[in-house]
C-alpha positions as CSV (number, residue, x, y, z in Angstrom):
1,X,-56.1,152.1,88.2
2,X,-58.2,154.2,85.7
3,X,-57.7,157.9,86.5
4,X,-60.9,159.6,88.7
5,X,-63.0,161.8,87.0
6,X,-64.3,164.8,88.6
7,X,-67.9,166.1,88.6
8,X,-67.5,168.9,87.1
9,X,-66.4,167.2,84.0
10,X,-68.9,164.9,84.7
11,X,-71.8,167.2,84.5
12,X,-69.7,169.3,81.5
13,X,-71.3,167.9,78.6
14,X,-69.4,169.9,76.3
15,X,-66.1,169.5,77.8
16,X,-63.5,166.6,76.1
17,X,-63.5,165.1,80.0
18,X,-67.1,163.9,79.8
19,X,-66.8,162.7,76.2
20,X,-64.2,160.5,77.2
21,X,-65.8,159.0,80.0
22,X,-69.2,158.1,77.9
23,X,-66.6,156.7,76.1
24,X,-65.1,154.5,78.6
25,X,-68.6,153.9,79.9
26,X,-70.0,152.7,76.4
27,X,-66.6,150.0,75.9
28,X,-67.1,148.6,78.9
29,X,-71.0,148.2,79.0
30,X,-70.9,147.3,75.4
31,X,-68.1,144.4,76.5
32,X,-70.1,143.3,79.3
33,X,-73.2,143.0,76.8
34,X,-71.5,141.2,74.0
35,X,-69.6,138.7,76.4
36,X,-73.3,137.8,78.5
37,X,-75.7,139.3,80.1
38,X,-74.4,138.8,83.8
39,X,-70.9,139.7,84.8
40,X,-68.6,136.9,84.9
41,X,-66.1,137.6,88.5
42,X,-62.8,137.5,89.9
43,X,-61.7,136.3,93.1
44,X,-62.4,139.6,95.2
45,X,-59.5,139.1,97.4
46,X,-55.7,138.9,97.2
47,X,-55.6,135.8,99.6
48,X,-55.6,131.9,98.6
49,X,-58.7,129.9,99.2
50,X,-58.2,126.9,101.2
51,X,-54.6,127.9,102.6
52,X,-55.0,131.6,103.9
53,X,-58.5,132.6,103.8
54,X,-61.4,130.2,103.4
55,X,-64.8,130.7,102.6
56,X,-67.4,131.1,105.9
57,X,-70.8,132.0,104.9
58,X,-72.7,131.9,101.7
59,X,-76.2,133.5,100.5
60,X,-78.9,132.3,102.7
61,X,-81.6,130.4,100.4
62,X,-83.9,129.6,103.1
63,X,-86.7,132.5,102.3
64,X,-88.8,131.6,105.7
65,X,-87.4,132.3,109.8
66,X,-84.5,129.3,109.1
67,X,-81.4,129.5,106.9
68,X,-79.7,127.3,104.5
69,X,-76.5,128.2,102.0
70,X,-76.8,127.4,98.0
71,X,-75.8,123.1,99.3
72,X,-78.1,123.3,101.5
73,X,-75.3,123.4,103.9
74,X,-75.4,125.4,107.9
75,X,-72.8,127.4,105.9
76,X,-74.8,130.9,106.2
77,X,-77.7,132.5,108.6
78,X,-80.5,134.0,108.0
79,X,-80.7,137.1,105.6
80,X,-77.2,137.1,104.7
81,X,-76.8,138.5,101.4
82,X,-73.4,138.1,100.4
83,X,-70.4,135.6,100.5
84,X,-68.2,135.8,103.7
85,X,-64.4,135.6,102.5
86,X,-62.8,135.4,105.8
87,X,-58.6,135.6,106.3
88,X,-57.1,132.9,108.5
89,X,-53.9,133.5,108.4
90,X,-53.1,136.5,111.6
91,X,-49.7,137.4,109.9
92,X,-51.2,138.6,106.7
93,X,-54.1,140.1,108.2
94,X,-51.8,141.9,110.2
95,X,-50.0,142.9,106.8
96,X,-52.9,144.2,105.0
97,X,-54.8,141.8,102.8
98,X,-56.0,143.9,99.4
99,X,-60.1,144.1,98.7
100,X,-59.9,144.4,94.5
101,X,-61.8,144.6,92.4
102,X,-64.0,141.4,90.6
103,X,-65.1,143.3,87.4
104,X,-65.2,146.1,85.7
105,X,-67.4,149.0,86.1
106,X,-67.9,152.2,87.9
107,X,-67.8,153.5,91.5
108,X,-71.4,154.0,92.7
109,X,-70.5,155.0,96.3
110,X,-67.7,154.1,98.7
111,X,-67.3,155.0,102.3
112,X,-64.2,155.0,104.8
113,X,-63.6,156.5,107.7
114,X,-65.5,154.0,110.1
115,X,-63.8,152.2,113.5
116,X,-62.4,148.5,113.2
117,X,-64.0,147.1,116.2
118,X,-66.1,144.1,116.6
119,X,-69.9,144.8,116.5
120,X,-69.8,143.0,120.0
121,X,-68.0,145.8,121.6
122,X,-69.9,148.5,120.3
123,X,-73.7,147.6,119.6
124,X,-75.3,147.6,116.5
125,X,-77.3,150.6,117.3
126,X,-73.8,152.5,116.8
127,X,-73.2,151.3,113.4
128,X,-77.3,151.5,112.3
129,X,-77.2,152.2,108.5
130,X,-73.8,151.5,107.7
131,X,-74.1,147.3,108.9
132,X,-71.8,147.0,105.7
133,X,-69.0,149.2,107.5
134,X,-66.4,151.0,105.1
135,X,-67.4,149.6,102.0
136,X,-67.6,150.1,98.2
137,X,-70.2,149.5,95.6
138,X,-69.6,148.8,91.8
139,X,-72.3,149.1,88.9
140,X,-71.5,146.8,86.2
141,X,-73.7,147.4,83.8
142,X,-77.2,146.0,82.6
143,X,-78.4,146.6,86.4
144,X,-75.4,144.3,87.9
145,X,-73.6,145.7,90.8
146,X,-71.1,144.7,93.5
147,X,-70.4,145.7,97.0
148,X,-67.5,144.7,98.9
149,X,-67.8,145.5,102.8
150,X,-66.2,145.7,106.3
151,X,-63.5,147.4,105.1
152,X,-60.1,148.6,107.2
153,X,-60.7,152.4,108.0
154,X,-58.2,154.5,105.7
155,X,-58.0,151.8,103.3
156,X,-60.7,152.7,101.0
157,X,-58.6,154.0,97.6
158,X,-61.6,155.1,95.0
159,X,-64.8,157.3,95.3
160,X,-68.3,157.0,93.3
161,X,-67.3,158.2,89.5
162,X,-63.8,156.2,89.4
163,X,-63.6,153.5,86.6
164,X,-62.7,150.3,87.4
165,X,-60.7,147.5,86.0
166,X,-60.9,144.1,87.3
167,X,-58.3,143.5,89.9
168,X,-58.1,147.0,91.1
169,X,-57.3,147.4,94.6
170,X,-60.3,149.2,96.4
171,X,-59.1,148.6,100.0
172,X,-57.4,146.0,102.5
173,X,-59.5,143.8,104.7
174,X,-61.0,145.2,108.3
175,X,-63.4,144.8,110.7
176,X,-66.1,147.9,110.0
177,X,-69.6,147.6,110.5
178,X,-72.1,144.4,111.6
179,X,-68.9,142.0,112.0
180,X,-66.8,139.8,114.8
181,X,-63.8,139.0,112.9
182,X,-62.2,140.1,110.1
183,X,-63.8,139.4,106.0
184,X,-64.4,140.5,103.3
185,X,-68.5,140.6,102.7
186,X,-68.9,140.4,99.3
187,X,-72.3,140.8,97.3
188,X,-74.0,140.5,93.9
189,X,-77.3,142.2,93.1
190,X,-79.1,142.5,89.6
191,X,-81.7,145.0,89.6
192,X,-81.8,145.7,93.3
193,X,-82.1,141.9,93.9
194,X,-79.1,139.9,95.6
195,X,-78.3,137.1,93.3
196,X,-75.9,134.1,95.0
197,X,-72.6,134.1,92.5
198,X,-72.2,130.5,93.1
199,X,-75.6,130.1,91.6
200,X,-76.4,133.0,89.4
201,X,-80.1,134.0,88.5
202,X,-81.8,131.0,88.6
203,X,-80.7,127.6,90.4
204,X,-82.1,124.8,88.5
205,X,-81.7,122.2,91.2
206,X,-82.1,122.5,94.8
207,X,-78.3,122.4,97.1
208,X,-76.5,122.4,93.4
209,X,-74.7,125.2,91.7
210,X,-76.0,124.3,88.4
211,X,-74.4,125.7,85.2
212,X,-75.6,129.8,86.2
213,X,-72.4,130.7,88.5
214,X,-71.2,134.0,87.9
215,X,-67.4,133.1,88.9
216,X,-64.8,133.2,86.3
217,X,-64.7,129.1,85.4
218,X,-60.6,129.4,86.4
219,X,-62.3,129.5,90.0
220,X,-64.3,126.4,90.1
221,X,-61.9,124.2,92.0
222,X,-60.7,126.8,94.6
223,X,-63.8,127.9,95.3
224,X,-65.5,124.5,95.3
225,X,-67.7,123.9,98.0
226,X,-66.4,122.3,101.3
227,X,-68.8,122.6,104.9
228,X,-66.2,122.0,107.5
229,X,-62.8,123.1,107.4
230,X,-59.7,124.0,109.8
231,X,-59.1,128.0,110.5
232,X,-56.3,127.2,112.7
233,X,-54.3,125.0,115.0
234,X,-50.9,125.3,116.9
235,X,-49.3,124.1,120.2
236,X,-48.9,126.8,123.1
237,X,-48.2,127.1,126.5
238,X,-51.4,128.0,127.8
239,X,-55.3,127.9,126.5
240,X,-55.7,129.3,123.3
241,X,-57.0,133.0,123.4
242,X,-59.5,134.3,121.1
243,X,-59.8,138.1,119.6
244,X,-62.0,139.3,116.9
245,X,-62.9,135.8,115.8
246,X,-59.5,134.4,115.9
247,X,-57.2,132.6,118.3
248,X,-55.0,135.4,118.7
249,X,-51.2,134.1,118.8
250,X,-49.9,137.3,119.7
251,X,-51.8,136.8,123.3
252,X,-51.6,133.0,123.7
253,X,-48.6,132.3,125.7
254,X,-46.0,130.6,123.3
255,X,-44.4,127.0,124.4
256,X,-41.2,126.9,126.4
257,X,-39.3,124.7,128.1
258,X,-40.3,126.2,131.4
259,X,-44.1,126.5,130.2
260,X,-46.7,125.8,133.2
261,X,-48.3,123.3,130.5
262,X,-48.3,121.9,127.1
263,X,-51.6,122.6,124.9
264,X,-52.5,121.7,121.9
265,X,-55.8,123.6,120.4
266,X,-57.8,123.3,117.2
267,X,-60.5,126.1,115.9
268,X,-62.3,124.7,112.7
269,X,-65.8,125.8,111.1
270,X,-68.9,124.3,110.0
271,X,-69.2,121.4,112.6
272,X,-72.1,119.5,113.0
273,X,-74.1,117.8,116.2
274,X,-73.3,113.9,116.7
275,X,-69.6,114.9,114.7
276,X,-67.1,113.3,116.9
277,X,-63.1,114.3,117.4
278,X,-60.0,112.9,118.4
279,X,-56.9,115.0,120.3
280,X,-53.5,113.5,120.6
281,X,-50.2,115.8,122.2
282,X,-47.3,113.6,122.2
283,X,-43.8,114.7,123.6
284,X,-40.2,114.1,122.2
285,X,-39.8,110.3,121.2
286,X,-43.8,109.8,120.7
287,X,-44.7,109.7,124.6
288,X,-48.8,110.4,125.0
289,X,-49.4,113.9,127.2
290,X,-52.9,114.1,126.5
291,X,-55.7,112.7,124.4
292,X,-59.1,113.2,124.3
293,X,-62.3,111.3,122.7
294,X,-65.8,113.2,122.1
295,X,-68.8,114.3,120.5
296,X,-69.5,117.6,119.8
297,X,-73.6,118.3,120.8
298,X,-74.6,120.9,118.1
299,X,-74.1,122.5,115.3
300,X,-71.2,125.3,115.4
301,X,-70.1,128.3,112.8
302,X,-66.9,127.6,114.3
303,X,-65.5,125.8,117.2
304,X,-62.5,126.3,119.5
305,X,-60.7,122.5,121.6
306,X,-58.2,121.9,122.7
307,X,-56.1,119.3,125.1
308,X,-53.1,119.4,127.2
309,X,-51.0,118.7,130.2
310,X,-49.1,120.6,133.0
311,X,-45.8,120.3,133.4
312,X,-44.3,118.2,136.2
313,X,-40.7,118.4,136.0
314,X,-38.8,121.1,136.2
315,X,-38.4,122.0,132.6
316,X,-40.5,120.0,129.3
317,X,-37.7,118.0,128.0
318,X,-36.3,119.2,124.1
319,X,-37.5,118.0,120.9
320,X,-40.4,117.6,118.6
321,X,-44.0,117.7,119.7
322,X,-46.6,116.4,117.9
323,X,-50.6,117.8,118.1
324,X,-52.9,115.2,116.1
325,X,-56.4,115.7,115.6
326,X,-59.0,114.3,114.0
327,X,-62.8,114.7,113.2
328,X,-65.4,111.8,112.2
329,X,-69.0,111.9,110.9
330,X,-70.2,108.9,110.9
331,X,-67.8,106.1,109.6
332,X,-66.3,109.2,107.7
333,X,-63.2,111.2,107.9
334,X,-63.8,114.5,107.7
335,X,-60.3,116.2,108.7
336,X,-56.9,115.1,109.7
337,X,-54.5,117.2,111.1
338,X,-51.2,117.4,112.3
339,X,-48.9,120.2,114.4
340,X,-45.5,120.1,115.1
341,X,-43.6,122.2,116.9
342,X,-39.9,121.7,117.9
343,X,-38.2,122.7,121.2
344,X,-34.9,124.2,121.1
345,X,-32.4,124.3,124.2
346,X,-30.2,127.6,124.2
């Protein structure tokens, strides 16, 4: 990372620190001018779309009371401003997942030093003004900025004057501010105006990118759009519980042999009314425990199911078990899935 830059020197005209800063200030501006007018940016988070983290709510383009994301998907709600980058895998997230940096510029303002805690627990009157939690802000240049928000308390690694590179780390993941489960909220605005990165200033065609999108074109195909997707699934030994968003695995009872019952859960996003599943647990040998056939009755951000049986002999017999689910709209297949997990005698 560039070094920080005091503001003393800052404000020391005269002194060889400030001329080296209008320096760096004037390269990168004058970059950023010669290249295009608009920043072109980096995936702002070390995670892989699709496989660890997954994309959960867009820009809401719906200006009236109703809310629609850049597809005209249910992808958003209303007056979101930014694009919802949201971790799925618990491990990681548990690890630390880096917020960096998307392009280069300079630290307008950064805070740290706010609670992870889900806005459910404590109220939003508690977090009034600071909605975007510990969070950072990046000017770009030509009236571009970035702001990258709900940041992990004591994460936060740069304060306003820093230059940035792209792919700078600027803090890990969290849960800060107006959130239920852990993202990163990340946001575009040119002149004061939020501007949707997936469509850039002007979208030429209503629910279609069009040829404006401020990613870096190495990200069209894992960030291309998709509406409904899996966050998780598993086999446990009890109903699947949920914390800060998540089915939490560290307080869902794991399977045993001598487990009360056998479940087999699913939590996927961006589900729609008249969308209908299937649920199959099968035991060692491809016996049927449970299945299940229905239709889910309205849309959902994200829905939790699950199926299962309860153990009748005195211990679940070894092998592999086998969770199988799949979701329909209409005639067509939306998602199939398939959990194993194997029993081992000791």
């Amino acid at each position: 990372m560039a070094p920080r830059v005091s503001r003393r020197a800052e404000r020391g005209a005269g002194s060889l620190a400030a001329v080296l800063l209008g320096l760096s200030l004037s390269s990168w501006v004058g970059a950023q001018a010669e290249a295009s007018s608009a920043p072109r940016f980096a995936l702002p988070i070390d995670c892989q779309i699709g496989r660890s983290c997954i994309v959960q709510n867009y820009v809401d383009h719906d200006t009236g009371p109703g809310s629609r994301d850049y597809r005209c998907g249910l992808l958003t709600y209303d007056g979101h401003k930014g694009t919802d980058i949201r971790v799925v895998d618990g491990a990681l997230l548990k690890r630390g997942v880096a917020v960096l940096a998307a392009a280069p510029g300079r630290v307008r303002a950064s805070r740290d030093g706010m609670r992870d805690v889900s806005v459910r627990a404590v109220g939003k009157a508690a977090i009034a003004g600071r909605e975007a939690g510990n969070s950072v802000v990046i000017e770009h240049g030509e009236g571009w900025e970035s702001q990258y928000a709900h940041l992990r308390e004591g994460s936060v690694s740069v304060r306003a004057g820093d230059l940035i590179r792209t792919g700078d780390r600027l803090g890990l993941v969290g849960l800060s501010g107006n959130t239920e489960f852990p993202h990163l909220h990340f946001e575009v605005r040119h002149q004061g105006r939020t501007v949707d990165p997936f469509v850039g200033l002007e979208q030429p065609e209503p629910c279609k990118a069009g040829d404006g999108a401020l990613w870096q074109p190495r990200l069209a195909d894992a960030l291309a759009y998709v509406a409904t997707g899996v966050l998780d699934a598993g086999i446990a030994g009890g109903p699947p519980v949920l914390g800060e968003g998540n089915v939490d695995r560290d307080r869902t009872e794991g399977f045993a042999s001598t487990s009360e019952a056998a479940i087999f859960w699913v939590q996927i996003y961006g589900t729609r009314e008249d969308d209908h599943e299937e649920f199959r647990l099968l035991a060692p040998g491809g016996r049927v425990l449970a299945e299940r056939r229905g239709r889910i009755s309205r849309n959902q951000a994200q829905w939790l199911a699950y199926v299962g049986a309860k153990r009748r002999d005195a211990a679940w017999p070894m092998g592999k078990y086998r969770g199988e689910y799949t979701l329909y709209r209409g005639s067509r297949k939306l998602i199939a899935l398939e959990r194993d997990l194997d029993l081992a005698g000791r």
